[in-house]
Structures are given as C-alpha cells and as structure tokens.
C-alpha positions as CSV (number, residue, x, y, z in Angstrom):
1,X,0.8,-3.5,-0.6
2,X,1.3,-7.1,-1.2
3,X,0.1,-8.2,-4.3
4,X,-1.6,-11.4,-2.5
5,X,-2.7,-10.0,0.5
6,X,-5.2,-12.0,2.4
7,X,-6.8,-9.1,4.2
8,X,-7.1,-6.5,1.4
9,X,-10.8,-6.9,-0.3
10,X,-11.5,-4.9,-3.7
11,X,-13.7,-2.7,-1.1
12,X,-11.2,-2.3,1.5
13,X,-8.5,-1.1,-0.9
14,X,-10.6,1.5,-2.5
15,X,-11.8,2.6,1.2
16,X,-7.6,2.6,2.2
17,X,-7.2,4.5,-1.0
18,X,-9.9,7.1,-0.2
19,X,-7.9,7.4,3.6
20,X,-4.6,7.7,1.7
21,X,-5.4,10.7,-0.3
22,X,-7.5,12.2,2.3
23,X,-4.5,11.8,4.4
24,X,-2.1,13.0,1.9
25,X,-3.6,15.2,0.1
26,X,-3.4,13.3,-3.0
27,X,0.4,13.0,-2.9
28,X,1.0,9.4,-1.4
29,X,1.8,6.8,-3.7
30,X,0.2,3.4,-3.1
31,X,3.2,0.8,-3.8
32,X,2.4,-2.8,-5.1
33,X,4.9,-5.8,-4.6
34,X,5.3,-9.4,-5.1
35,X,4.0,-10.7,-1.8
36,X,1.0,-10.7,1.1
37,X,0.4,-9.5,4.4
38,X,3.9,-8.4,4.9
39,X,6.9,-5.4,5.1
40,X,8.7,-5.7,2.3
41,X,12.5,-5.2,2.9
42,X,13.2,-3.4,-0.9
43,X,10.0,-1.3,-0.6
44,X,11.7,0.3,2.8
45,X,14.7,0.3,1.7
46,X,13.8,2.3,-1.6
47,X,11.2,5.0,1.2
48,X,14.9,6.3,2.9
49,X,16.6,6.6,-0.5
C-alpha cells in the first residue's frame, strides 16, 4: 500500500485490514511503500523472491 494513497481512508484501511486477515487467516502481511494509488515494481519483485 502506497504510503500516500488517495483512496485509502483511516476507515477503509482498517476495514481492508479486517478482509485481509479474514482472508488469510491472519498470515498476510500488509506492505507499506513510498508512493500512492500504484503497483510498486520492488514490492513485486520482492513477492516471487
């Protein structure tokens, strides 16, 4: 997640955290970067390593 992303509220990121470990069973790992509404090319690189 883009540390300035324009469509991620305080409320909306607790409710996508809720999803996440609901999803995941606890065992995702929300990852920050320098950035906003965006993939981020070392964040998916670093996922297939």
């Amino acid at each position: 997640m883009g540390n300035q992303d324009q469509f991620i509220t305080k409320a909306r990121l607790e409710n996508e955290k809720e999803k996440m470990d609901s999803l995941f069973n606890g065992k995702a790992e929300l990852i920050k970067f320098e950035g906003g509404h965006e993939i981020n090319k070392e964040v998916l690189i670093n996922l297939i390593k």
